[in-house]
mmJSON file of the N, C-alpha and C atoms, coordinates in Angstrom:
{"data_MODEL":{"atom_site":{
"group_PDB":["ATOM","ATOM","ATOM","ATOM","ATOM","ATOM","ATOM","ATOM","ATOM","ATOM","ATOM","ATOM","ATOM","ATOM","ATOM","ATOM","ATOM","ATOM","ATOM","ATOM","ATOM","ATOM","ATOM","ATOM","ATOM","ATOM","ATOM","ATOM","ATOM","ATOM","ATOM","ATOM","ATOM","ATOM","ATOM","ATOM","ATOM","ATOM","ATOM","ATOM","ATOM","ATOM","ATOM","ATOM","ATOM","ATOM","ATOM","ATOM","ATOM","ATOM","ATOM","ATOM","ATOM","ATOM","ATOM","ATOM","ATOM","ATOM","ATOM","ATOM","ATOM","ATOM","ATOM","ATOM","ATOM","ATOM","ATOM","ATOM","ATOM","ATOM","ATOM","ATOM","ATOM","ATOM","ATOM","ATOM","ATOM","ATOM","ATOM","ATOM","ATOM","ATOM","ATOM","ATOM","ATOM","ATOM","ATOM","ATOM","ATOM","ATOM","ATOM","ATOM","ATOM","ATOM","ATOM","ATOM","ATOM","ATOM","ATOM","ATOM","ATOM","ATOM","ATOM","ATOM","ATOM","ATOM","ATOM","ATOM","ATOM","ATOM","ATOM","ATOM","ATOM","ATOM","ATOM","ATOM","ATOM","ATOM","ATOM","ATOM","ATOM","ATOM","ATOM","ATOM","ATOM","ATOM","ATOM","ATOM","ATOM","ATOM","ATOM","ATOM","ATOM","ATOM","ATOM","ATOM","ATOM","ATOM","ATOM","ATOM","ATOM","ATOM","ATOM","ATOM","ATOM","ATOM","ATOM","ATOM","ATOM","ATOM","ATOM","ATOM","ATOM","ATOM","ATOM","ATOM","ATOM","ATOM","ATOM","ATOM","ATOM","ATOM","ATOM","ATOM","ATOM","ATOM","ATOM","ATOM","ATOM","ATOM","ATOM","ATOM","ATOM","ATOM","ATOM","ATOM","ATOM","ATOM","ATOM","ATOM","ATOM","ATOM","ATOM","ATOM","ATOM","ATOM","ATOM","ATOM","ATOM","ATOM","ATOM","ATOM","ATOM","ATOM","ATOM","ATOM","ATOM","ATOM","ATOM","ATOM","ATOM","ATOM","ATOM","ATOM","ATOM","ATOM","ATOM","ATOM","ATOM","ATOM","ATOM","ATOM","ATOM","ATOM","ATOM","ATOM","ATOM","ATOM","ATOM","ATOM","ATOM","ATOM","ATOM","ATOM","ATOM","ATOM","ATOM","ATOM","ATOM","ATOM","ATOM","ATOM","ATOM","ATOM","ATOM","ATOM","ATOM","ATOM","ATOM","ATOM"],
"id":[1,2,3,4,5,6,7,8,9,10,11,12,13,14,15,16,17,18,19,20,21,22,23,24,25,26,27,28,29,30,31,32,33,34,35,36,37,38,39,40,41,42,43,44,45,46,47,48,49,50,51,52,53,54,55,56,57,58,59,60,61,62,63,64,65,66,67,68,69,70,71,72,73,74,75,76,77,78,79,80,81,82,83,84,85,86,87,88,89,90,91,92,93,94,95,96,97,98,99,100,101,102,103,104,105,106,107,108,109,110,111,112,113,114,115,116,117,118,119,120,121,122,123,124,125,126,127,128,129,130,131,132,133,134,135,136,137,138,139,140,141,142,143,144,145,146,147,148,149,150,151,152,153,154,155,156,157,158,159,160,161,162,163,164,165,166,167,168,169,170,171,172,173,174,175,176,177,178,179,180,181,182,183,184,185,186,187,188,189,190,191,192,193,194,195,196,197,198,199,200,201,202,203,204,205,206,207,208,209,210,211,212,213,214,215,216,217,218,219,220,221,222,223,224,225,226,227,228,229,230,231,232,233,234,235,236,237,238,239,240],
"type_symbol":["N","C","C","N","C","C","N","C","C","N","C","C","N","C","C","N","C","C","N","C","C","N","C","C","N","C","C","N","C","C","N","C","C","N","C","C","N","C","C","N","C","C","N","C","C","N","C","C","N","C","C","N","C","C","N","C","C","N","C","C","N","C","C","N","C","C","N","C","C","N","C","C","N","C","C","N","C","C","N","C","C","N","C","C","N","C","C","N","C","C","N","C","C","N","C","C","N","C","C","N","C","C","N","C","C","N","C","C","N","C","C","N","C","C","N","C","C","N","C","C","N","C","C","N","C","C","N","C","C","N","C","C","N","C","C","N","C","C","N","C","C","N","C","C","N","C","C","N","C","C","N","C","C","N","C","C","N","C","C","N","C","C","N","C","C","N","C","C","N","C","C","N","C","C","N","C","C","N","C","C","N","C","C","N","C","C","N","C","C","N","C","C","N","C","C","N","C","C","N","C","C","N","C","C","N","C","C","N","C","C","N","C","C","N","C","C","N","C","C","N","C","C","N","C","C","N","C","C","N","C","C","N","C","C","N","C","C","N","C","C"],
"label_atom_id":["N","CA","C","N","CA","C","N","CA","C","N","CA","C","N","CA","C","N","CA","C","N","CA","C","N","CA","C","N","CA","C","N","CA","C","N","CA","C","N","CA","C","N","CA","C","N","CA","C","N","CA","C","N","CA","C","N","CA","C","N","CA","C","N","CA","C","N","CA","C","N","CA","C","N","CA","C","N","CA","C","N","CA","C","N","CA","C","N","CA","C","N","CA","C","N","CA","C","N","CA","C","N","CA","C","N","CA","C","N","CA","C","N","CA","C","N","CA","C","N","CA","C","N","CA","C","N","CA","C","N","CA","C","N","CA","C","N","CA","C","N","CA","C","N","CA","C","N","CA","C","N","CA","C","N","CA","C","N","CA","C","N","CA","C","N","CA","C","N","CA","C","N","CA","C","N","CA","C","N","CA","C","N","CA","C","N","CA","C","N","CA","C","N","CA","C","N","CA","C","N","CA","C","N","CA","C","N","CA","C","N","CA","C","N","CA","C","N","CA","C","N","CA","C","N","CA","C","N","CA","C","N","CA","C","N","CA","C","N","CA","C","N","CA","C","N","CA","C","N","CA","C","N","CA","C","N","CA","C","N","CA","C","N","CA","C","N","CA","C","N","CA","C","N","CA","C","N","CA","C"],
"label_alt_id":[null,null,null,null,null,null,null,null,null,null,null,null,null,null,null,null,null,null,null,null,null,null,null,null,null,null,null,null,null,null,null,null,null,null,null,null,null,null,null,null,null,null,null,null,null,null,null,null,null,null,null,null,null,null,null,null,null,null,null,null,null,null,null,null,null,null,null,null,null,null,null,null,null,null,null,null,null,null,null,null,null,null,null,null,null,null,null,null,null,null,null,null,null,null,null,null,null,null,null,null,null,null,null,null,null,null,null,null,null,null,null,null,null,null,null,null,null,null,null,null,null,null,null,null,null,null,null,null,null,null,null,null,null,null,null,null,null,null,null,null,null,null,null,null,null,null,null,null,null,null,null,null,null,null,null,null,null,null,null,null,null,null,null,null,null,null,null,null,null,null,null,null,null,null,null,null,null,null,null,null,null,null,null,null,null,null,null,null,null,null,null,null,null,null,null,null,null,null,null,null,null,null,null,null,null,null,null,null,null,null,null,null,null,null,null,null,null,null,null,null,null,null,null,null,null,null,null,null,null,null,null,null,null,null,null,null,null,null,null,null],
"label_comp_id":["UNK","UNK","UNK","UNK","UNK","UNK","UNK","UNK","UNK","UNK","UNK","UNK","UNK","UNK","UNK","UNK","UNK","UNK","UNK","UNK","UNK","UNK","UNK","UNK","UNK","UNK","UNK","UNK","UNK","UNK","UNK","UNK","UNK","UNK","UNK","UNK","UNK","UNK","UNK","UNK","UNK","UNK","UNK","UNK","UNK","UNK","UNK","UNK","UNK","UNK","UNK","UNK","UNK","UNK","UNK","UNK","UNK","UNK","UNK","UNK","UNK","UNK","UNK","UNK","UNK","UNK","UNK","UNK","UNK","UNK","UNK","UNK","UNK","UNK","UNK","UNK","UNK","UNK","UNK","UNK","UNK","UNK","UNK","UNK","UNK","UNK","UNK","UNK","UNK","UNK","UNK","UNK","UNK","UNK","UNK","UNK","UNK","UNK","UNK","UNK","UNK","UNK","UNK","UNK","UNK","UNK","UNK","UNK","UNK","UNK","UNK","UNK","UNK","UNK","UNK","UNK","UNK","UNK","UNK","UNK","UNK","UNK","UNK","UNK","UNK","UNK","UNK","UNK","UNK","UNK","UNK","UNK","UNK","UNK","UNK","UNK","UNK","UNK","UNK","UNK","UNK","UNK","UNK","UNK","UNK","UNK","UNK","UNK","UNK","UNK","UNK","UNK","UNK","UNK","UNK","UNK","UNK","UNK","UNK","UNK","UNK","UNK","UNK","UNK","UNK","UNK","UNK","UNK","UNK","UNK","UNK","UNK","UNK","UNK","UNK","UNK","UNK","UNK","UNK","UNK","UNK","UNK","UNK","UNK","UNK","UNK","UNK","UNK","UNK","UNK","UNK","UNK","UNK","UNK","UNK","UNK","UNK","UNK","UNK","UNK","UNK","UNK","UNK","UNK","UNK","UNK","UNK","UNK","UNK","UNK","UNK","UNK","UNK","UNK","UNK","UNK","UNK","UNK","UNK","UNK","UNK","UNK","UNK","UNK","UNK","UNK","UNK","UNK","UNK","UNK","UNK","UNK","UNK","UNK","UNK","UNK","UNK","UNK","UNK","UNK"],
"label_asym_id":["A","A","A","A","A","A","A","A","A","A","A","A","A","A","A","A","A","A","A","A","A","A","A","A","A","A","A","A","A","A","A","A","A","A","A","A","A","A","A","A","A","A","A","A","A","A","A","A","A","A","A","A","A","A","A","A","A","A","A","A","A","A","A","A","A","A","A","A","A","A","A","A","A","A","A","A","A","A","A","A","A","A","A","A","A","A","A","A","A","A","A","A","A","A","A","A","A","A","A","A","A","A","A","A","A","A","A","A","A","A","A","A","A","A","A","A","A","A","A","A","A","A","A","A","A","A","A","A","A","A","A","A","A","A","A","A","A","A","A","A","A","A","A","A","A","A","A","A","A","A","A","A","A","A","A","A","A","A","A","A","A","A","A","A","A","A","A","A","A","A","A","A","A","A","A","A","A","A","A","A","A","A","A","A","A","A","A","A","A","A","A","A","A","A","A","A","A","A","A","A","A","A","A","A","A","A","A","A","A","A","A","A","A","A","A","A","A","A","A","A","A","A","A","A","A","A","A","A","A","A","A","A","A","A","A","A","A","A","A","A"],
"label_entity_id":["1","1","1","1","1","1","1","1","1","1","1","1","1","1","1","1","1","1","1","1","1","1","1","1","1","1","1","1","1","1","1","1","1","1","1","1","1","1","1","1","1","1","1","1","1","1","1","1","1","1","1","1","1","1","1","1","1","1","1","1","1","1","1","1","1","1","1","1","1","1","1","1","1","1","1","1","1","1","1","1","1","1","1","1","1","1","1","1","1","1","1","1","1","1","1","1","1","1","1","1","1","1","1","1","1","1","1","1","1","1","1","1","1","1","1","1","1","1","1","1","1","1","1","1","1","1","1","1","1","1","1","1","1","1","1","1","1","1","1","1","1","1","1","1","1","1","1","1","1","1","1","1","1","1","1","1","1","1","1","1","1","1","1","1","1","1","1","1","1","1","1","1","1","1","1","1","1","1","1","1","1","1","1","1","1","1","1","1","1","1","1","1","1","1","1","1","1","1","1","1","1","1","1","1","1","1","1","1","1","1","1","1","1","1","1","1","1","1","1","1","1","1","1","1","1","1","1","1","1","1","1","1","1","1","1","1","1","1","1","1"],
"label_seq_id":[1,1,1,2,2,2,3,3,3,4,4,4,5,5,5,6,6,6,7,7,7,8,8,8,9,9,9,10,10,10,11,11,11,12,12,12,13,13,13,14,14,14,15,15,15,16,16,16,17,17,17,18,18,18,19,19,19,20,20,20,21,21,21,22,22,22,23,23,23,24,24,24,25,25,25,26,26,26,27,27,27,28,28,28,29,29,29,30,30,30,31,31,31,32,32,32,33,33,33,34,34,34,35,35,35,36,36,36,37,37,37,38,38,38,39,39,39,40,40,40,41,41,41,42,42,42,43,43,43,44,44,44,45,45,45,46,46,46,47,47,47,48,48,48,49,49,49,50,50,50,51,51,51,52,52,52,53,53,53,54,54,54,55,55,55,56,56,56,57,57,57,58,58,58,59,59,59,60,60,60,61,61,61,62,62,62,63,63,63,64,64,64,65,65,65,66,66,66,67,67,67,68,68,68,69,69,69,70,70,70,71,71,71,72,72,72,73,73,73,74,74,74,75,75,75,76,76,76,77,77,77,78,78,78,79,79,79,80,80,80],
"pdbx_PDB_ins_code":[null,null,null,null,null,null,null,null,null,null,null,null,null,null,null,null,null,null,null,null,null,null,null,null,null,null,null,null,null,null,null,null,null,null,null,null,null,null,null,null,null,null,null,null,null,null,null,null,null,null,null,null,null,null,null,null,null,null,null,null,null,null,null,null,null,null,null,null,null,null,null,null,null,null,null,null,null,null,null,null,null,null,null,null,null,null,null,null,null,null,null,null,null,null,null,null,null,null,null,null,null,null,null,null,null,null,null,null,null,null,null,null,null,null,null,null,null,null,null,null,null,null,null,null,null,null,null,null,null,null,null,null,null,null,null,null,null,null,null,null,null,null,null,null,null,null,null,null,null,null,null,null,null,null,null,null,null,null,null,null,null,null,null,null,null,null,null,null,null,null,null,null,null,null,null,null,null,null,null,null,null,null,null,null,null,null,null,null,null,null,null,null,null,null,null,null,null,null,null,null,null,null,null,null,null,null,null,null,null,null,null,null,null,null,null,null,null,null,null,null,null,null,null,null,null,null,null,null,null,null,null,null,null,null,null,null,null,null,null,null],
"Cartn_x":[109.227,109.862,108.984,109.533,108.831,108.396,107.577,106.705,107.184,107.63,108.281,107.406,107.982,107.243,106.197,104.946,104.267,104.444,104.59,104.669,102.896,103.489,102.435,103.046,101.964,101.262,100.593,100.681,99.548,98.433,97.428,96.498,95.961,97.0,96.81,96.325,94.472,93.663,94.408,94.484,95.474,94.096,94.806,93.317,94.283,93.434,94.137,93.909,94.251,93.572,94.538,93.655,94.257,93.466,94.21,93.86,94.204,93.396,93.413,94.969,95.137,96.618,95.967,97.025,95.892,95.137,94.388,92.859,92.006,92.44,91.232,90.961,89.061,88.298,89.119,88.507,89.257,87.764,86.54,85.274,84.299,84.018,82.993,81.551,81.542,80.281,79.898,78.752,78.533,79.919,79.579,80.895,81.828,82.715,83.973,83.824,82.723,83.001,82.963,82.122,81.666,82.876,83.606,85.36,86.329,86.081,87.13,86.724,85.374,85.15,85.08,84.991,85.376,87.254,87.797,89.205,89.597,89.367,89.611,88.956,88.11,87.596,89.016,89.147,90.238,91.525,92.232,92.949,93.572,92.407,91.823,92.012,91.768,91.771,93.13,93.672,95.416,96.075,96.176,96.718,96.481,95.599,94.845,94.845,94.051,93.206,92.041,91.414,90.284,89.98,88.882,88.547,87.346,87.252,85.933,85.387,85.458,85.003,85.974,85.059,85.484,84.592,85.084,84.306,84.832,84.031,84.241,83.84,84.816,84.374,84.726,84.732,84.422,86.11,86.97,88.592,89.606,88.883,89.36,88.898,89.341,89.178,89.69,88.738,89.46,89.003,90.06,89.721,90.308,89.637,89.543,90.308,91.282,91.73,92.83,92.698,93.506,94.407,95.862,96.361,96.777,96.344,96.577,98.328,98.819,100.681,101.401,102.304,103.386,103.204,102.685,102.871,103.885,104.206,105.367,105.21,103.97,102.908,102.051,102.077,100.945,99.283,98.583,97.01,96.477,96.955,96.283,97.027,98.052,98.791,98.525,97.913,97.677,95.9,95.389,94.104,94.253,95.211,95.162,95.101],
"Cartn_y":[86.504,85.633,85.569,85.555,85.839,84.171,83.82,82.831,82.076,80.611,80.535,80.539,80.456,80.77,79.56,79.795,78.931,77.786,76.567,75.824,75.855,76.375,76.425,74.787,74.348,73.226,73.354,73.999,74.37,72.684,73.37,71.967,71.717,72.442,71.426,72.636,72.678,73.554,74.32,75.371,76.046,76.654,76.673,76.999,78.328,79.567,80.953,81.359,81.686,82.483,83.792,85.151,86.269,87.255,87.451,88.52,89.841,90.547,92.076,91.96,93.16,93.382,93.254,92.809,92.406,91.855,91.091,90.187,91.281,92.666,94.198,93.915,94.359,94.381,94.73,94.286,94.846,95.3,94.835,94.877,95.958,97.162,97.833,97.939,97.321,97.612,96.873,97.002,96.365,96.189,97.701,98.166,97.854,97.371,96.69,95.385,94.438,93.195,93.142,94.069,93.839,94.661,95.55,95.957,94.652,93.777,92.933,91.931,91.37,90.208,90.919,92.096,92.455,92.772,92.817,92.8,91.327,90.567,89.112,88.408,88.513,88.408,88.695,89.864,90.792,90.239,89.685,89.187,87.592,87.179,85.709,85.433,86.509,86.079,86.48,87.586,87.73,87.215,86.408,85.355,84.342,83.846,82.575,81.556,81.899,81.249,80.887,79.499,79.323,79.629,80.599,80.539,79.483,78.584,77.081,77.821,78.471,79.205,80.062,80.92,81.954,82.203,82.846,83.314,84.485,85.401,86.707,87.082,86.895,87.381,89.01,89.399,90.622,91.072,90.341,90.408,89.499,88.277,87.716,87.015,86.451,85.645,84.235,83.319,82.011,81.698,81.475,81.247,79.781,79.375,77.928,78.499,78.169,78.643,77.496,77.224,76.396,77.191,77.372,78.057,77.042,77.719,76.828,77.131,77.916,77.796,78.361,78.368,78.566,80.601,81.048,82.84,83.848,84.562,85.352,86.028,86.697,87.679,86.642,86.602,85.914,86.672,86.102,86.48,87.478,87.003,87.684,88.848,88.977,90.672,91.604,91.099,91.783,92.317,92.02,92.51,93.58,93.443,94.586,95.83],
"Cartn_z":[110.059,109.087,107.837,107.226,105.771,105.124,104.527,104.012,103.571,102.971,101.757,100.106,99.17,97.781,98.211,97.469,97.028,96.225,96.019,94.847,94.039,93.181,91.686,90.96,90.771,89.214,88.274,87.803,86.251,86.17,86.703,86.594,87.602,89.201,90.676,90.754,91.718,92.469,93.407,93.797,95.091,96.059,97.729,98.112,98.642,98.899,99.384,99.991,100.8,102.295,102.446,102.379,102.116,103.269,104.046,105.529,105.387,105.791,106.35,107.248,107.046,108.256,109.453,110.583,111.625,112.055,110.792,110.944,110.956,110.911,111.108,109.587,109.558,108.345,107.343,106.075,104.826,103.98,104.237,103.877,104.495,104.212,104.859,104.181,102.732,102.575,101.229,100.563,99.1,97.945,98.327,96.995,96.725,98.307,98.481,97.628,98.543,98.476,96.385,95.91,94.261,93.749,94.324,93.561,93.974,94.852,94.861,93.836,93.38,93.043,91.189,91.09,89.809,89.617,90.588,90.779,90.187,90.902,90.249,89.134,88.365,87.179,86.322,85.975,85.898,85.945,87.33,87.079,86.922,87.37,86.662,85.527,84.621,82.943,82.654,83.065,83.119,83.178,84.197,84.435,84.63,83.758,82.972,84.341,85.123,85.988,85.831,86.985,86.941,88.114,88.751,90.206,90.213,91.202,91.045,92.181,93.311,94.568,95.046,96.204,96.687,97.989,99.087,100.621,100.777,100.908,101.189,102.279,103.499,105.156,105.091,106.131,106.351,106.773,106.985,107.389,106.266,105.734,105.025,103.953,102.702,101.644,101.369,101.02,100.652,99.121,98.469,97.191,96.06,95.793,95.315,93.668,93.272,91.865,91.387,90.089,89.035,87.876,88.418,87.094,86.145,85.054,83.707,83.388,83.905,83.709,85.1,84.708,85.681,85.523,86.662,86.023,87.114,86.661,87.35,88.757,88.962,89.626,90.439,91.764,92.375,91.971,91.466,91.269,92.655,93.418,94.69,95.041,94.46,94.986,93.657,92.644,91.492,92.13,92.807,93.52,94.507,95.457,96.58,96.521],
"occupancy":[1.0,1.0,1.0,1.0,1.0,1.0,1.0,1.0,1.0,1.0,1.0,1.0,1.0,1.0,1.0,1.0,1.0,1.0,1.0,1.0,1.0,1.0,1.0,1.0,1.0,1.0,1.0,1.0,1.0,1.0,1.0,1.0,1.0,1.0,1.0,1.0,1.0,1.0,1.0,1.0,1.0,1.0,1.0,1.0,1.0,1.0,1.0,1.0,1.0,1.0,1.0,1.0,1.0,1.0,1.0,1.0,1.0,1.0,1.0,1.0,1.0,1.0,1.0,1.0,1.0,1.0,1.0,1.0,1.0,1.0,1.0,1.0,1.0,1.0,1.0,1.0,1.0,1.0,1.0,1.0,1.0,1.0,1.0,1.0,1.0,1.0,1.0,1.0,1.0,1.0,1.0,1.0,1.0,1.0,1.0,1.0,1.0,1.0,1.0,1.0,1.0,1.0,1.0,1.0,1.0,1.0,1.0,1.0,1.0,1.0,1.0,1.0,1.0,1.0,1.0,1.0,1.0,1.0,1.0,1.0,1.0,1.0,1.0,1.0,1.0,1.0,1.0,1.0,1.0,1.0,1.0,1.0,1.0,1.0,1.0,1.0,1.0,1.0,1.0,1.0,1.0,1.0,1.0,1.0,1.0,1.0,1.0,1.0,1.0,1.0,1.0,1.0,1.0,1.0,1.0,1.0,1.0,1.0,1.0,1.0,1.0,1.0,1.0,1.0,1.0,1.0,1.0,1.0,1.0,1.0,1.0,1.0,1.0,1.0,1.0,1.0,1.0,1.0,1.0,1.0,1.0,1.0,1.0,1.0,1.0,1.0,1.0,1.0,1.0,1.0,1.0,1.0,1.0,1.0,1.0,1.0,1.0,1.0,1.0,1.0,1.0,1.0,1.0,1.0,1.0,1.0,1.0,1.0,1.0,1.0,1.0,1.0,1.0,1.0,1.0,1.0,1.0,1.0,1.0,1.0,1.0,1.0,1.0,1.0,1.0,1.0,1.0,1.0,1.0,1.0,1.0,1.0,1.0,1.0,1.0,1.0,1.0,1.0,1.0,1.0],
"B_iso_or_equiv":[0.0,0.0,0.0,0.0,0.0,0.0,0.0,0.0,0.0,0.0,0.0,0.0,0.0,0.0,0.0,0.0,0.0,0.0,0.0,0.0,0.0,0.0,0.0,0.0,0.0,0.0,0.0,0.0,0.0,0.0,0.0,0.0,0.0,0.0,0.0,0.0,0.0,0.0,0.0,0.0,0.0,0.0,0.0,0.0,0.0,0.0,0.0,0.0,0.0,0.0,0.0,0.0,0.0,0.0,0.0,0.0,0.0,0.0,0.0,0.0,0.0,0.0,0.0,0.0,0.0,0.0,0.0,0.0,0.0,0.0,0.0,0.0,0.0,0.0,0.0,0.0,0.0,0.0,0.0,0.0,0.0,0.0,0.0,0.0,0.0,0.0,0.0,0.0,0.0,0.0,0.0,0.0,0.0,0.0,0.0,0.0,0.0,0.0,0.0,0.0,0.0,0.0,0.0,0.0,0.0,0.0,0.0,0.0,0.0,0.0,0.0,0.0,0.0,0.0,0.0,0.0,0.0,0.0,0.0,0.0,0.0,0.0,0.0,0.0,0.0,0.0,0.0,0.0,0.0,0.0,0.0,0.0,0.0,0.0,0.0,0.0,0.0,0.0,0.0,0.0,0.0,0.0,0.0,0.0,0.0,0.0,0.0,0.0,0.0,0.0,0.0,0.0,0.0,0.0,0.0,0.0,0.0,0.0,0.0,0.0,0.0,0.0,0.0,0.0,0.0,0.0,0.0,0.0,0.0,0.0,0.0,0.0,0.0,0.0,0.0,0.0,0.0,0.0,0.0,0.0,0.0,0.0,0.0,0.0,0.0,0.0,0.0,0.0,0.0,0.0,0.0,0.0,0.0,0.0,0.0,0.0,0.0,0.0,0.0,0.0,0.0,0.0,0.0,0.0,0.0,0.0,0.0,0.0,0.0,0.0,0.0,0.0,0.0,0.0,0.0,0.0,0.0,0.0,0.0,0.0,0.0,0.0,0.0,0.0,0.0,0.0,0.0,0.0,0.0,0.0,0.0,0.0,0.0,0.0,0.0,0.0,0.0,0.0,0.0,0.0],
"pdbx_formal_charge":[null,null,null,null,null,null,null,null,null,null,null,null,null,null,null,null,null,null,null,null,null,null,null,null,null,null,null,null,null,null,null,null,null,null,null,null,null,null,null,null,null,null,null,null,null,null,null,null,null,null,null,null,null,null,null,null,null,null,null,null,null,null,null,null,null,null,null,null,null,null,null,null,null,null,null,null,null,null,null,null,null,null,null,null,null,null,null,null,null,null,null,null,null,null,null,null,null,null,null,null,null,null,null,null,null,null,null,null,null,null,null,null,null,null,null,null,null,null,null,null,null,null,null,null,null,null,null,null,null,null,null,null,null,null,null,null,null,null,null,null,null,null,null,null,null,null,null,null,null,null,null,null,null,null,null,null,null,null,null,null,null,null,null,null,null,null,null,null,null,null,null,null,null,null,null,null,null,null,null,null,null,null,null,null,null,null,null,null,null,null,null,null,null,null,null,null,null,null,null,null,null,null,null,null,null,null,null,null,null,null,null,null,null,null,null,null,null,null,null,null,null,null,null,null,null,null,null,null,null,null,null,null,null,null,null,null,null,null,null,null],
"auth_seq_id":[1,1,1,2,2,2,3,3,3,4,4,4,5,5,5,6,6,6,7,7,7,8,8,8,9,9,9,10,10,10,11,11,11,12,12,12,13,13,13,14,14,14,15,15,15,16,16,16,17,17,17,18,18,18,19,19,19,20,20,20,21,21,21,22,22,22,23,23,23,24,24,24,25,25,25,26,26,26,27,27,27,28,28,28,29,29,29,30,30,30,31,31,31,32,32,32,33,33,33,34,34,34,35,35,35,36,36,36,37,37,37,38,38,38,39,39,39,40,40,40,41,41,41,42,42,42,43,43,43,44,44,44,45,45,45,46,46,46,47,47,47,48,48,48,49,49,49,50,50,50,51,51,51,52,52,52,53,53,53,54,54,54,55,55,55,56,56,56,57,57,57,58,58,58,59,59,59,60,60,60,61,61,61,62,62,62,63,63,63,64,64,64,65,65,65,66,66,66,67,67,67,68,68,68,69,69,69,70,70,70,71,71,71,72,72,72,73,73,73,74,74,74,75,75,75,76,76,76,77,77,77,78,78,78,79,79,79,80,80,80],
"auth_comp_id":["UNK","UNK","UNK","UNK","UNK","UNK","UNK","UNK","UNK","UNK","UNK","UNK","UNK","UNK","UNK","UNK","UNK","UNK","UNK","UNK","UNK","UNK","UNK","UNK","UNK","UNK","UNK","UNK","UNK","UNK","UNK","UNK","UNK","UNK","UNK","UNK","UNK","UNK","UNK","UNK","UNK","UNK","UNK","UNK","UNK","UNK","UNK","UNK","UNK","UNK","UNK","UNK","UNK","UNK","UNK","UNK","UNK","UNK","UNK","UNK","UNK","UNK","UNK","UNK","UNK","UNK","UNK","UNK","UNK","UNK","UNK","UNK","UNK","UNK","UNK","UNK","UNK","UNK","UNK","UNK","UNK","UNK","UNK","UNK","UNK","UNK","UNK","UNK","UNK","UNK","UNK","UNK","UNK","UNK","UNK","UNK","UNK","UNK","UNK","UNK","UNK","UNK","UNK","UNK","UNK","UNK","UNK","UNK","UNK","UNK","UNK","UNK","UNK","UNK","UNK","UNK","UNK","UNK","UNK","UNK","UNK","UNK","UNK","UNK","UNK","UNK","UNK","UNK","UNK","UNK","UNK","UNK","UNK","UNK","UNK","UNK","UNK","UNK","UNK","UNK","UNK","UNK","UNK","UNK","UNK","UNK","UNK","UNK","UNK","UNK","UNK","UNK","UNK","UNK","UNK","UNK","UNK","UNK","UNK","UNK","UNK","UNK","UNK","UNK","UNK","UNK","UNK","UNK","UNK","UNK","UNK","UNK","UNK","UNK","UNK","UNK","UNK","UNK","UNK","UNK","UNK","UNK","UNK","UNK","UNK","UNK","UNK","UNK","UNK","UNK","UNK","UNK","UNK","UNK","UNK","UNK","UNK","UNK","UNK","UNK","UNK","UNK","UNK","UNK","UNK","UNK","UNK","UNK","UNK","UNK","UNK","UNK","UNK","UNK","UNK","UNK","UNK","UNK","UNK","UNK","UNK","UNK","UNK","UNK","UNK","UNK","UNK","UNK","UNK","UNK","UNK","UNK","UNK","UNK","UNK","UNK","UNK","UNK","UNK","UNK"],
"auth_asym_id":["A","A","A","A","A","A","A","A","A","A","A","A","A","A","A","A","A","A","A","A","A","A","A","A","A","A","A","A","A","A","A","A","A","A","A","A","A","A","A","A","A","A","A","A","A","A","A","A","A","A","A","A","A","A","A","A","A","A","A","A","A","A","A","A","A","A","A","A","A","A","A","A","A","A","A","A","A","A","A","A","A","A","A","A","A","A","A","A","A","A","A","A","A","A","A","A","A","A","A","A","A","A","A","A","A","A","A","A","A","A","A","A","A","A","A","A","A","A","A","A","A","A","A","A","A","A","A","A","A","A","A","A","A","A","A","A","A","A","A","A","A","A","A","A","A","A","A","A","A","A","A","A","A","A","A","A","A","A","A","A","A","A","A","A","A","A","A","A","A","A","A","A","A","A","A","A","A","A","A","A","A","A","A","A","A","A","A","A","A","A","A","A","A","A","A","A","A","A","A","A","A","A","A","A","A","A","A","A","A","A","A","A","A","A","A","A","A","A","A","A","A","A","A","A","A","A","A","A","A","A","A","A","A","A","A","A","A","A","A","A"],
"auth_atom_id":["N","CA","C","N","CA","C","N","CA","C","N","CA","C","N","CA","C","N","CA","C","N","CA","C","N","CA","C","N","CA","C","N","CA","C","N","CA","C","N","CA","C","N","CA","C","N","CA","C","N","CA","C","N","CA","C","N","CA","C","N","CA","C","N","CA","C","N","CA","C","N","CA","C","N","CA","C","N","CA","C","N","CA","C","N","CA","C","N","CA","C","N","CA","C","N","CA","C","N","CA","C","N","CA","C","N","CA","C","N","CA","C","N","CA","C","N","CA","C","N","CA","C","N","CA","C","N","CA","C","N","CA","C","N","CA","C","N","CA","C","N","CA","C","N","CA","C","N","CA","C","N","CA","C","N","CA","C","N","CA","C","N","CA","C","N","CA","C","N","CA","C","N","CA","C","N","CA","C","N","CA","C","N","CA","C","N","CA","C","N","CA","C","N","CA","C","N","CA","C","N","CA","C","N","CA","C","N","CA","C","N","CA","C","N","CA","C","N","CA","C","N","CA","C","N","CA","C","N","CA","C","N","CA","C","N","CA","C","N","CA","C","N","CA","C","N","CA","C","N","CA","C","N","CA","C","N","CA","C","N","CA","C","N","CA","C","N","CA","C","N","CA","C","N","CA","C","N","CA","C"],
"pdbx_PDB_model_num":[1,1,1,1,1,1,1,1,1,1,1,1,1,1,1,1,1,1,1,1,1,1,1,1,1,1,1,1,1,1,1,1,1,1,1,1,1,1,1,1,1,1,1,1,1,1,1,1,1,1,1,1,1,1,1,1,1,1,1,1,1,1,1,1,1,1,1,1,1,1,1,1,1,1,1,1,1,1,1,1,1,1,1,1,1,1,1,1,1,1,1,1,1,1,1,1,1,1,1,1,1,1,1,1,1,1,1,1,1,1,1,1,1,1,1,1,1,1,1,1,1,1,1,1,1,1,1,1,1,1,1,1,1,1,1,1,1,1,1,1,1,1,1,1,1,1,1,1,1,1,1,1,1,1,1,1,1,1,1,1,1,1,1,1,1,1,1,1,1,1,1,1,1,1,1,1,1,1,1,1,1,1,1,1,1,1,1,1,1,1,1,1,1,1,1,1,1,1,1,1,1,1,1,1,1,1,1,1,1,1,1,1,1,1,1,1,1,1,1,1,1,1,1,1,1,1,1,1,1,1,1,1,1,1,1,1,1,1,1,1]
}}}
């Protein structure tokens, strides 16, 4: 069954939790974890976000972010 949409607030903090297929790794090494966290910089400013935190496990991500508007594109599928 598929998810329902997120409700977005331009203003209200959202917390994200984004998994590997499976819960299997998505992280094997330096490089990964520093292409994802330059991935979101990236699309942070695109889509005029604030990230306040972030956890980078080895299967999954939780990320602390404030969008300043209403945007078309979830932030987190503009990364994968």
């Amino acid at each position: 069954m598929a998810r329902l949409p997120r409700i977005v607030v331009p203003g209200q903090p959202l917390h994200i939790v984004q998994r590997g297929n499976n819960r299997h790794p998505t992280f094997f090494s330096d490089m990964d974890y520093q292409f994802y966290l330059d991935a979101l910089a990236v699309s942070a400013e695109q889509y005029g976000c604030a990230v306040h935190a972030y956890v980078l496990m080895t299967n999954h991500v939780h990320l602390l972010l404030t969008p300043k508007n209403r945007y078309q594109r979830p932030i987190v599928s503009n990364i994968d």
